[in-house]
Legacy VTK file of the C-alpha trace (Angstrom):
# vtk DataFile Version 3.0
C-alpha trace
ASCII
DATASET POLYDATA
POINTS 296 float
0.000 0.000 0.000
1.085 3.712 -0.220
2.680 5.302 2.324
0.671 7.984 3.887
1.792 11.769 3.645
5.296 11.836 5.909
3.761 14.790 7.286
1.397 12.615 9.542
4.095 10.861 11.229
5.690 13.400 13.180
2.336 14.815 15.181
1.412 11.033 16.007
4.917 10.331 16.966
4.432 12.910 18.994
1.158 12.158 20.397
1.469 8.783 20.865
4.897 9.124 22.760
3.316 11.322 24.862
0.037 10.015 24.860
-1.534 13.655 24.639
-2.539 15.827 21.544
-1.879 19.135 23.791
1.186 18.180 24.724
2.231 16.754 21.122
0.966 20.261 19.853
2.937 22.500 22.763
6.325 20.285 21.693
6.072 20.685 17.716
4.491 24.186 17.893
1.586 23.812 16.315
-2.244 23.745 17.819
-3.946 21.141 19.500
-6.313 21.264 16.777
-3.741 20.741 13.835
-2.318 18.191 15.710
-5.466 16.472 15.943
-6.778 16.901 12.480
-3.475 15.856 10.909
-4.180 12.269 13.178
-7.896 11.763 12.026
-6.751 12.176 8.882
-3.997 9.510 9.475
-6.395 7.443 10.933
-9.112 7.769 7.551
-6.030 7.076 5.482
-4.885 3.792 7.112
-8.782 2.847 8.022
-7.918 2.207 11.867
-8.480 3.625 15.069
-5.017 4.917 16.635
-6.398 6.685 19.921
-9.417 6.216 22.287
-11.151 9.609 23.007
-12.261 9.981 26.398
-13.090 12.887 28.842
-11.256 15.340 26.701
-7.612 12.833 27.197
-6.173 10.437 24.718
-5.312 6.284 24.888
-3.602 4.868 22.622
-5.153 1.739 21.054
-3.233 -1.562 20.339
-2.624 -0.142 16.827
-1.611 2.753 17.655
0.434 1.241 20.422
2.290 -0.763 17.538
2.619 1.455 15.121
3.898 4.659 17.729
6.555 1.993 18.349
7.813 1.428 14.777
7.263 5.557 13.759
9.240 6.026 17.295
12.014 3.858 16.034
12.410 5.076 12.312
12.415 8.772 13.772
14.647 7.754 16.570
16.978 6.340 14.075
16.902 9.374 11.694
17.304 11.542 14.938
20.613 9.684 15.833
21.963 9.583 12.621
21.557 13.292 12.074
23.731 13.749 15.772
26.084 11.273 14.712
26.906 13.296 11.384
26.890 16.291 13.792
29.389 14.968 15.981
26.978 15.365 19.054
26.874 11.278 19.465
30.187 9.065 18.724
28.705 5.885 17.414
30.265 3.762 20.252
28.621 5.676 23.400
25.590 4.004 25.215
23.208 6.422 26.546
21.699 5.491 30.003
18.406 8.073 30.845
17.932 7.564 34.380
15.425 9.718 36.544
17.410 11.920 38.635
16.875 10.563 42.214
18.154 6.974 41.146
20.621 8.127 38.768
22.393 10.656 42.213
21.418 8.283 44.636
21.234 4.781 43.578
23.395 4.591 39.847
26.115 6.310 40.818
27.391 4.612 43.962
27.300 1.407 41.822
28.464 2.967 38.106
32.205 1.886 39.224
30.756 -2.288 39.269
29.532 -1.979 35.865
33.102 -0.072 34.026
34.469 -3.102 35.593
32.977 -5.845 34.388
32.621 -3.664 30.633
36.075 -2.011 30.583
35.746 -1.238 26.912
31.729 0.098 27.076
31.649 4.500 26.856
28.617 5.110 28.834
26.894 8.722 29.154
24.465 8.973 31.866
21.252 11.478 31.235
19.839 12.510 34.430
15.684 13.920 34.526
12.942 15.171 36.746
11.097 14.422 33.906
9.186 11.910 32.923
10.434 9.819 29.790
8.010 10.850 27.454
9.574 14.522 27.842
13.232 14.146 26.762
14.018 15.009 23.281
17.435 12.584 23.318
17.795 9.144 21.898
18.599 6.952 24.574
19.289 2.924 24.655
17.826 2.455 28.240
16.020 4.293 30.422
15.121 3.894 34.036
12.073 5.341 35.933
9.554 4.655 38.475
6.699 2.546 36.792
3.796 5.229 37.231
5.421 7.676 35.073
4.453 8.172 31.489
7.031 5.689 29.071
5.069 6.402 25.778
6.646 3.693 22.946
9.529 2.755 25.316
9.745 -0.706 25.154
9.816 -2.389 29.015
12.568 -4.590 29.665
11.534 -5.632 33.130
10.059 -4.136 36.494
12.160 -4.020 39.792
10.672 -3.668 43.491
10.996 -0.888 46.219
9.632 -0.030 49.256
7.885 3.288 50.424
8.560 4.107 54.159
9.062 7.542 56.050
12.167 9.158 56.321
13.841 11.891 58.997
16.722 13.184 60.410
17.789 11.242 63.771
17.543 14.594 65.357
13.657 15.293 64.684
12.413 12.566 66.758
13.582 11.465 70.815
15.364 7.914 69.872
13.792 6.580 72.844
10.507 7.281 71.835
11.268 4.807 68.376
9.464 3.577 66.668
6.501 5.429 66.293
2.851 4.920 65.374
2.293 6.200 61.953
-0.288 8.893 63.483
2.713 10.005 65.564
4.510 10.608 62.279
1.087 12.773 60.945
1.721 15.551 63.687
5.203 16.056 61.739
5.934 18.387 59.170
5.324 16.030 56.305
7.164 16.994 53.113
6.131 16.311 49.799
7.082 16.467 46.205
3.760 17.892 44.301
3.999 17.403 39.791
1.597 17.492 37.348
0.445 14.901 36.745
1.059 13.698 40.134
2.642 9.631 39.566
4.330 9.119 42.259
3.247 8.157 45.664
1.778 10.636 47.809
1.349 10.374 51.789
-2.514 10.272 51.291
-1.589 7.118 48.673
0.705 6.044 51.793
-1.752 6.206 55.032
-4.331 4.785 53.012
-2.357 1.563 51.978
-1.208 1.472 55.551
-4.602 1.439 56.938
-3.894 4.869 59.010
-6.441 7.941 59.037
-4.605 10.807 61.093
-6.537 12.164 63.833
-6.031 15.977 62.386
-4.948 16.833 58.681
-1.634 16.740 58.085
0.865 19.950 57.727
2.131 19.496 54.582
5.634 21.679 53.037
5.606 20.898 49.225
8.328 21.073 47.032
8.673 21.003 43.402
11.658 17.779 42.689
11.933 15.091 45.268
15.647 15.372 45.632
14.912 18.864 47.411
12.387 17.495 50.107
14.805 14.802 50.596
17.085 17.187 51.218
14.845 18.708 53.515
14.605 15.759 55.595
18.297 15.565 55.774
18.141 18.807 57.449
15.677 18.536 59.795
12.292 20.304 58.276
9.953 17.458 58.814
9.762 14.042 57.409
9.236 12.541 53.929
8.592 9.805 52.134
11.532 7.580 51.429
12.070 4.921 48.472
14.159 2.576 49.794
16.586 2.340 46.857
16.670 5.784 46.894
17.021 6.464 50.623
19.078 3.085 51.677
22.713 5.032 51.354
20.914 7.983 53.385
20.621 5.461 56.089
23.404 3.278 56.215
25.400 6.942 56.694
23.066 8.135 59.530
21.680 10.849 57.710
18.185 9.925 57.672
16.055 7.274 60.053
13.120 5.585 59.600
10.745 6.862 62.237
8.266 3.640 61.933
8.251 -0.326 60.868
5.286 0.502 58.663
6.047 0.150 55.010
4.657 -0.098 51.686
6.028 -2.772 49.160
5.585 -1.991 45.608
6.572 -5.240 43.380
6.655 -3.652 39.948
7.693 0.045 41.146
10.945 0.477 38.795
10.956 0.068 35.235
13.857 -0.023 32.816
13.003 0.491 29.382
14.825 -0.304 26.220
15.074 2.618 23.626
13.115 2.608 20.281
15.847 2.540 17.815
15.691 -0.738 15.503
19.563 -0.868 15.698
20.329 -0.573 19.400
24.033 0.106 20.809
25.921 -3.859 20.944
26.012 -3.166 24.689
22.028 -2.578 25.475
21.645 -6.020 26.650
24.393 -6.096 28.521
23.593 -2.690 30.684
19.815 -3.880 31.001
21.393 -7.301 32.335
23.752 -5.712 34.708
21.075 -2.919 35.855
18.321 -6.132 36.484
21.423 -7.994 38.633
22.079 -4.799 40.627
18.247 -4.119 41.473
17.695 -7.757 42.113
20.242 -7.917 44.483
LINES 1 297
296 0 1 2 3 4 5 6 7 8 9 10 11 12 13 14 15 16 17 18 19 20 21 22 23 24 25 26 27 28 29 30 31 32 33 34 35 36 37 38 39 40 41 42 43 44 45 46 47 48 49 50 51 52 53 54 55 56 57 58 59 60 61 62 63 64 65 66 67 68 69 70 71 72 73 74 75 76 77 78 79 80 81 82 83 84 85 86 87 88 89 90 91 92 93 94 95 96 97 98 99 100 101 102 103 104 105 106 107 108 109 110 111 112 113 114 115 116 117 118 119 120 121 122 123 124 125 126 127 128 129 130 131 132 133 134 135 136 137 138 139 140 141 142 143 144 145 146 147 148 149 150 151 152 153 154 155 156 157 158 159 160 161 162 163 164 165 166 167 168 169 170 171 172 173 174 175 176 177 178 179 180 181 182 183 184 185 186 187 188 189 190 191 192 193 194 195 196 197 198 199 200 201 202 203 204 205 206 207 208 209 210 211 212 213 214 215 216 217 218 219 220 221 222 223 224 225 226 227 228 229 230 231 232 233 234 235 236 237 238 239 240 241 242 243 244 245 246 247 248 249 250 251 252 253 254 255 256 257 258 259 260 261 262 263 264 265 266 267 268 269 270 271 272 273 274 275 276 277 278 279 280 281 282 283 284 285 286 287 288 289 290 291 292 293 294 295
């Protein structure tokens, strides 16, 4: 069959890599409503449905699921080829994107094990608050918590965590360990507020713990998690502490956990391969090495 006009792709690229015709629009600079007409027409053309409508928001279909992944992958390709010829990407370097907390906390303390077991593998590390469907840069893997919005990312596998509170030793009379979580309500409670909000907030948290606090909570928001984390490092209340995240925090003093109670999240991490039909030689071994390290 003929190809449909090239000038389709890119909006539903867009849209279905970010699951959102607004968004799509906002990133290529056009209006929601081009972006949306030029994917109808897409849609008439190829005689298939690529997106759900519902309550003014988007879902990609299994169709459009499939083919998001292969237009992903040819314009990933083209993308990477372009830097390459630019000299902004040697054709040897494996690009890690990592969400920012786990990349400072977590990756790094660990980078050293896997340059020794791949001595001869360039790896460049891209740290994000964002979520994946937001960066612009090709990428072999990617790691992010599971909630957050992977668009045509291809999942390798899921990891666990836990979700417990976290404080400075100095907030809370040792003796009085460990507390109740209601105890832990009358704190200070700091939180990380995005839009949209996928990540676990302390309402998600008392809830799955089975905990109402007797009075509402004081809440002191913050805009990235690594600042209200470091906000519990110094003393301003407590927060809410991923244990892969948190675990060097602890082992070094700087932070406690004020109570037992915890929530386990099986599938919390995800580590995504990157769209590109010719990935780097080295993808499976990073994805292998980064599955050993958070099975561990």
């Amino acid at each position: 069959m003929a190809l449909p006009p090239l000038n389709r792709m890119r909006p539903f690229e867009a849209a279905a890599r970010l699951e959102s015709f607004s968004m799509a629009a906002a990133e290529l600079g056009m209006t929601q409503t081009a972006v949306s007409k030029q994917i109808a027409a897409l849609e008439r053309e190829l005689g298939v449905s690529l997106f759900e409508r519902r309550n003014r928001a988007v879902f990609l279909t299994d169709a459009g699921r499939r083919l998001g992944r292969v237009v992903s992958a040819a314009l990933s390709d083209i993308t990477a080829e372009l830097a390459a010829l630019q000299g902004r990407r040697r054709a040897d370097e494996l690009i890690l994107h990592c969400q920012l907390c786990e990349a400072f906390y977590w990756l790094m303390p660990r980078l050293s094990g896997f340059h020794e077991r791949h001595p001869g593998v360039e790896l460049r590390v891209v740290s994000s608050l964002n979520p994946l469907t937001e960066t612009s840069e090709t990428f072999d893997v990617a790691m992010q918590t599971s909630g957050r919005a992977s668009g045509s990312a291809r999942l390798a596998f899921t990891a666990a965590d836990d979700i417990f509170p976290v404080c400075a030793p100095s907030l809370v009379t040792q003796k009085t360990l460990p507390l109740d979580p209601r105890q832990v309500a009358a704190f200070p409670l700091l939180a990380h507020n995005i839009a949209p909000q996928d990540w676990t907030t302390w309402d998600d948290w008392f809830q799955t713990v089975d905990v109402k606090p007797s009075k509402r909570p004081r809440y002191v928001s913050f805009d990235s998690y690594p600042v209200a984390l470091q906000a519990a490092v110094a003393g301003q209340g407590v927060a809410l502490g991923w244990r892969r995240t948190t675990e060097g925090m602890i082992a070094e003093g700087k932070l406690i956990r004020p109570c037992e109670e915890k929530v386990e999240r099986p599938t919390e991490i995800s580590v995504y391969r990157g769209t590109s039909r010719e990935p780097h030689s080295n993808t499976g071994q990073l994805i292998a090495w980064l599955e050993e390290e958070l099975n561990a």
